[in-house]
FIZAFI-441161 format. One line per 4 residues: their letters; for each residue x, y, z of C-alpha. Coordinates in Angstrom, 1 decimal. Example, Ala and Ser with C-alpha at 12.3 -4.5 7.8 and 13.67 -1.06 7.14 Angstrom:
AS	12.3 -4.5 7.8  13.7 -1.1 7.1
This chain:
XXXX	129.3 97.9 51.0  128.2 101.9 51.0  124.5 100.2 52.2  126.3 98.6 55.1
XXXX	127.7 101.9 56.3  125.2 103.7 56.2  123.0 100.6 58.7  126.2 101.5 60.7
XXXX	126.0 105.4 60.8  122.1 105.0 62.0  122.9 103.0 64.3  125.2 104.9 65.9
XXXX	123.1 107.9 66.0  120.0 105.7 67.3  122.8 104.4 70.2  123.6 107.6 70.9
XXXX	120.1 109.5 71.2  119.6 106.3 73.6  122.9 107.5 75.3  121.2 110.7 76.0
XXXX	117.9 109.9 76.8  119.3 108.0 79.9  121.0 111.0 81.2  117.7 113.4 80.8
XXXX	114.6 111.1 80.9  112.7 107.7 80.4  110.4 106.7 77.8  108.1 103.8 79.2
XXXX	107.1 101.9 76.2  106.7 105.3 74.0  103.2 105.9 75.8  104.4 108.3 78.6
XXXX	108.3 110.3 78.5  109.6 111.2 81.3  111.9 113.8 82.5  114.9 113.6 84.9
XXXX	117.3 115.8 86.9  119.7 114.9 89.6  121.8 116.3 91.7  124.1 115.4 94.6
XXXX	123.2 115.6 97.5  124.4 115.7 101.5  122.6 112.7 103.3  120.5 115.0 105.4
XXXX	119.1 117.1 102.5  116.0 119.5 102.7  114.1 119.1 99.6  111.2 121.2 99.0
XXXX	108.6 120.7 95.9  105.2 122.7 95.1  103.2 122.4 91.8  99.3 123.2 91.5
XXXX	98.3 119.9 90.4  99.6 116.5 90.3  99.9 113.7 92.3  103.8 113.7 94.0
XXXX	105.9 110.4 95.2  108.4 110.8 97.5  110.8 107.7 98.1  113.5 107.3 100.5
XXXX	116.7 105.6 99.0  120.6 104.6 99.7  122.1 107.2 96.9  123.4 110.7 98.2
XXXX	121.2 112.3 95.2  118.2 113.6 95.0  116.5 112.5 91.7  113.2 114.4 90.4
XXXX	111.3 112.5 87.6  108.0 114.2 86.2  105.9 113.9 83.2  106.5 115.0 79.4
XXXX	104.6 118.3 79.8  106.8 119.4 82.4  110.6 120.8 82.5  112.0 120.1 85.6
XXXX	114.6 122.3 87.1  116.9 121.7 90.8  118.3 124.2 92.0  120.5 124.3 95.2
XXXX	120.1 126.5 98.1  122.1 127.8 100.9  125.4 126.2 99.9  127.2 123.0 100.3
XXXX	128.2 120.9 102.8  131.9 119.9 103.3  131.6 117.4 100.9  130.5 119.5 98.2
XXXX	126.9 118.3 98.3  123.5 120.2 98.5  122.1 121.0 101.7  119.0 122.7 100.7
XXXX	117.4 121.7 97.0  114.3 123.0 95.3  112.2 121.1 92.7  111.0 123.6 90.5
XXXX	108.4 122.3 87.5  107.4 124.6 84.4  105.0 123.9 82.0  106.6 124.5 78.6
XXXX	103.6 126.6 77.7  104.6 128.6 80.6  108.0 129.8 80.0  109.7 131.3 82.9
XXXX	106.5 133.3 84.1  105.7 130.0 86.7  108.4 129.4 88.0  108.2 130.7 91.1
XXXX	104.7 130.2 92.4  103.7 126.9 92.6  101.4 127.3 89.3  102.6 124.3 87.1
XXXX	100.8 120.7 86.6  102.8 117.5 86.9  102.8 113.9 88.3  106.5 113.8 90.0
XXXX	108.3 111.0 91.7  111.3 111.7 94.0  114.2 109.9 95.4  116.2 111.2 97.8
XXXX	118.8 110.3 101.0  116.6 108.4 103.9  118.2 111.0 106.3  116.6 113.5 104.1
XXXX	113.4 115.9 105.6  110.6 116.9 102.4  108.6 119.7 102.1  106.1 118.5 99.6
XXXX	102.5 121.3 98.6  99.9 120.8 96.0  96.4 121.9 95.3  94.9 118.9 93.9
XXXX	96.8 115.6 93.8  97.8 112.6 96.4  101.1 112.8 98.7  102.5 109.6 98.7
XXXX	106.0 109.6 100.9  108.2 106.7 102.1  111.6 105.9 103.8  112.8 109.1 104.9
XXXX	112.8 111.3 108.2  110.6 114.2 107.9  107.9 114.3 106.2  105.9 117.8 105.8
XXXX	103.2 117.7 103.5  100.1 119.3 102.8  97.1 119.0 99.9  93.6 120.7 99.2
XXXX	92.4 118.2 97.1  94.4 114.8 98.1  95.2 112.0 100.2  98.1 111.7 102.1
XXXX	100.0 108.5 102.8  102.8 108.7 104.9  105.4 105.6 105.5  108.0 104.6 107.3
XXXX	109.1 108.0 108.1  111.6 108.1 110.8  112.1 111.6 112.7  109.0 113.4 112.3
XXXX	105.7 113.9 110.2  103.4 117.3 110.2  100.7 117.2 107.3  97.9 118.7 106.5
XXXX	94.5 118.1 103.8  91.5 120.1 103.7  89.4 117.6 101.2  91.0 114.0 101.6
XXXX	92.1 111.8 103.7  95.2 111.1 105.7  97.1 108.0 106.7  100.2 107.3 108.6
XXXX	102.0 103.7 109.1  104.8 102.5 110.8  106.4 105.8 111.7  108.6 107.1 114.6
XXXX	109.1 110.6 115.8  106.2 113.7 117.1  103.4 114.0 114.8  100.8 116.6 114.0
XXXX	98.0 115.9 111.6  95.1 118.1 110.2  92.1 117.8 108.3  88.8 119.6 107.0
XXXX	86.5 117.2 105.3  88.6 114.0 105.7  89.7 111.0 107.9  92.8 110.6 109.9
XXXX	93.9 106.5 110.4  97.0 106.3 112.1  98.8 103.0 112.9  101.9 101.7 114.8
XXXX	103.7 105.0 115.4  106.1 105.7 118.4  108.3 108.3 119.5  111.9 108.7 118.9
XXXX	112.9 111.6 121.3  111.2 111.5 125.2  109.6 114.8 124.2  107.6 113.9 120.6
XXXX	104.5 114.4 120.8  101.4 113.4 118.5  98.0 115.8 117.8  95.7 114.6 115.4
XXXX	92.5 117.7 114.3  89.4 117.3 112.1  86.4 119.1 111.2  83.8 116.2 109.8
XXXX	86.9 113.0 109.5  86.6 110.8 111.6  90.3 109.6 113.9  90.8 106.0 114.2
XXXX	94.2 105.6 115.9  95.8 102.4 116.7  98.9 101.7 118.2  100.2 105.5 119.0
XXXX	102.4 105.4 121.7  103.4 109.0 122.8  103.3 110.0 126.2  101.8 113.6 125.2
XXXX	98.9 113.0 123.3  96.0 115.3 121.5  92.9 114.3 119.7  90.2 116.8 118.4
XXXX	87.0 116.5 116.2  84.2 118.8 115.5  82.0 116.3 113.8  83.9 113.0 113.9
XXXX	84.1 110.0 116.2  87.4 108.9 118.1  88.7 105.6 118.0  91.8 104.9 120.1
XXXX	93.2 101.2 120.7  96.1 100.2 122.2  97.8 100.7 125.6  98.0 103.7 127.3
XXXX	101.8 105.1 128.2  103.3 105.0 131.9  103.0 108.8 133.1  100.9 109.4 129.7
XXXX	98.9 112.6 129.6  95.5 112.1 127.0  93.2 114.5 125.7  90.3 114.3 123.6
XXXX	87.5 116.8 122.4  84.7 116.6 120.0  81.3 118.5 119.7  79.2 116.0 118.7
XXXX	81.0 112.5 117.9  81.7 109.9 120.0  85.0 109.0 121.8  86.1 105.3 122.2
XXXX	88.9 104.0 123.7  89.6 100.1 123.6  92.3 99.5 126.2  93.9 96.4 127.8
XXXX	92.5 94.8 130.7  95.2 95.8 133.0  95.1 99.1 131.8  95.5 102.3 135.2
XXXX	94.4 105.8 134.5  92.6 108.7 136.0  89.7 110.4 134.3  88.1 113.7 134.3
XXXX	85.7 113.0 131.6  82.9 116.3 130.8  80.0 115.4 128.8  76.5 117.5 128.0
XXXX	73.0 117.2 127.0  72.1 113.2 127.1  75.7 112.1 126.7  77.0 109.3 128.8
XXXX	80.0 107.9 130.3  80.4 103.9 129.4  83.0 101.9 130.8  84.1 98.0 131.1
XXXX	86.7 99.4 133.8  86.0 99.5 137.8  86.0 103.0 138.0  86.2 104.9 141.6
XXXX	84.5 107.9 141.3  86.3 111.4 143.4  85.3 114.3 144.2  84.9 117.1 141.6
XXXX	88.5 118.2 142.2  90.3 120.3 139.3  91.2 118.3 136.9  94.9 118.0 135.4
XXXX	95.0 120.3 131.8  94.9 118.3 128.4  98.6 118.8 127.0  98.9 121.5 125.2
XXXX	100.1 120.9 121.6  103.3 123.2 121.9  104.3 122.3 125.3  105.8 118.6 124.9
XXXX	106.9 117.5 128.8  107.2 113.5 129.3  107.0 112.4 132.8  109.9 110.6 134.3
XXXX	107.9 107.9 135.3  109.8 104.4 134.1  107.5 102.2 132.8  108.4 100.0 135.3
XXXX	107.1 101.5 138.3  103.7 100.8 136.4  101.5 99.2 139.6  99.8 95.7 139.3
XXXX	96.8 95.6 137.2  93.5 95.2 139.9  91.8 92.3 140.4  89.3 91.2 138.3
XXXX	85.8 91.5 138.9  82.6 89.5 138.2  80.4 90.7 135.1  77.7 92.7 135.9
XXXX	75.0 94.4 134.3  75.1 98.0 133.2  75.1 100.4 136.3  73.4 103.7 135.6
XXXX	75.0 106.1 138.5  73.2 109.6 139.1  75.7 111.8 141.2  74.9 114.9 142.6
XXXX	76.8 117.7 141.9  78.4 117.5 145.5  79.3 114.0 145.8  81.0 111.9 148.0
XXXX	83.5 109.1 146.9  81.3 106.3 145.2  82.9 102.9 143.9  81.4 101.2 141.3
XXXX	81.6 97.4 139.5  82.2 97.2 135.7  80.1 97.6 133.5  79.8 100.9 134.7
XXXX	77.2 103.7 132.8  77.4 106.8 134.0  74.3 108.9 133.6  74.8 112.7 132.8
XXXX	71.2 114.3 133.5  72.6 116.1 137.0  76.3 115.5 135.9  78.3 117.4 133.8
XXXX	81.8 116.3 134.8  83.2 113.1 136.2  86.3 112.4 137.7  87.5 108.8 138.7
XXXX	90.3 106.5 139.2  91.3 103.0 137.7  93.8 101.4 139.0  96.6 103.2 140.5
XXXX	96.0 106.2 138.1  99.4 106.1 136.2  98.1 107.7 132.8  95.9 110.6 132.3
XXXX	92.7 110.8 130.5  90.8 114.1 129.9  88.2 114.1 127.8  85.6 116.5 126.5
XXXX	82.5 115.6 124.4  79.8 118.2 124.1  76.7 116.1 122.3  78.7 112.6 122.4
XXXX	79.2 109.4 124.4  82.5 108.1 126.1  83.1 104.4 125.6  85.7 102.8 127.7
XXX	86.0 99.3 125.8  88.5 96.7 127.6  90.2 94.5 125.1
């Protein structure tokens, strides 16, 4: 009988240690612990994180918390900032990570190492920095990010996104709201993402990465590479103002058929101007600006003042047109290649003109691919 109590004593303390472990952290089959905070939170929380190293998750969910889990050589701390809402919920709450071995001395700048996952409100907006780690974020509506040493991959986000990586890669899906995306040394792919306001716009900026963008449908629209090609595919917006610059990489965009646009395309050197589209060539006219990245103006066009696509014409081989420098209005068939030996600006029409396409390539072709 006194053996039986004591079983009954341990396993009351083993139940409770279990208690308590659920309130403060997860152990995942005794390999890895982890650590847990949480706080509540108002639905349109600003939660900020920075660590040195790591790779940080960032998941939108249904909860008004914000939960912060991290690995066993980190303590996790949130702390709210700024107040509370009516409710009585955070506003403003900052993920703080210290290694044990640290103390208190890194606390405050960014200096500790952990993997962290986050969940917080899907209304909420994350400002997520580390050194060297991958940015993984989903299901919320900001999103600002930014890595040395990391990819990005940004989901679902609903509002707005503005990351940055000098070393790795960048991706955004499925994603509504303006966009601005930067990179040194890595890649930019970009798929189905729209605006949610009439004055989001999108800019996308590598060094060496290449930009392969599919399905971006902003009206104000920037794309810029030193060494990287441009891919764009996808129609073009009613009253949509485009602008593209590299040095030396190539710019394609693949358009539909029916696609209208005017273009004041500058190349250099042996750089040449393809296109699938009847293009009617103008005079060398100033051409409209590129939009600036700052200065987001939709026009009021409707898209359904959009004018009918042109007739189709027969196939035809390649063209190679040499205009003067003074030149007169030329029409041309598709395929169309432009030569640039006496050129170093072309401006031209398709269509009734209702987008805007200004492009800039300093060593590189311009494809215009019909889809």
């Amino acid at each position: 009988m006194k053996f039986t109590a004591i079983q009954v004593c341990l396993v009351l303390i083993v139940a409770t240690a279990a208690v308590g472990a659920r309130a403060t952290g997860r152990n995942d089959g005794g390999r890895s612990q982890k650590v847990e905070r949480i706080i509540s939170a108002d639905p349109s929380v600003t939660v900020s994180i920075c660590v040195t190293s790591g790779s940080i998750s960032v998941h939108g969910w249904d909860k008004n918390e914000v939960s912060a889990r991290g690995s066993d050589a980190a303590q996790i701390e949130l702390r709210q900032k700024d107040g509370t809402a009516q409710s009585g919920r955070a506003m403003k709450v900052e993920v703080f990570v210290v290694d044990k071995s640290d103390g208190e001395r890194n606390k405050n700048n960014c200096q500790a190492s952990s993997e962290l996952e986050l969940f917080v409100p899907r209304a909420a907006s994350v400002h997520v920095q580390t050194r060297d780690g991958d940015i993984n974020i989903a299901d919320i509506a900001v999103a600002v990010a930014g890595t040395q040493n990391g990819d990005i991959s940004i989901e679902r986000v609903s509002r707005a996104v503005e990351v940055g990586s000098v070393g790795g890669n960048v991706s955004i899906r499925d994603s509504t709201g303006r966009a601005s995306v930067t990179t040194v040394g890595g890649g930019i792919e970009v798929v189905n993402l729209r605006p949610s306001a009439a004055a989001d716009g999108f800019e996308a900026v590598s060094v060496s990465g290449d930009l392969n963008l599919q399905g971006v449908n902003h009206s104000q629209f920037n794309a810029r590479t030193v060494t990287g090609d441009v891919h764009l595919t996808g129609p073009l917006a009613a009253g949509g103002r485009y602008g593209f610059k590299t040095m030396s990489g190539d710019i394609t965009l693949t358009l539909p058929g029916d696609s209208s646009f005017n273009l004041s395309a500058k190349v250099a050197r042996d750089g040449e101007i393809i296109s699938d589209f009847p293009l009617t060539l103008t005079p060398n006219a100033a051409p409209p600006s590129a939009p600036a990245p700052a200065a987001l103006v939709v026009s009021s066009i409707p898209p359904s003042s959009l004018a009918p696509a042109p007739p189709a014409t027969p196939e035809a081989s390649p063209v190679i047109v040499k205009v003067a420098p003074r030149m007169s209005k030329v029409i041309v068939t598709t395929p169309v290649t432009v030569a640039t030996h006496t050129l170093r600006r072309v401006n031209a029409v398709c269509g009734a003109g209702d987008a805007s396409i200004q492009v800039a390539s300093f060593s590189g072709n311009l494809h215009l691919v019909k889809n």
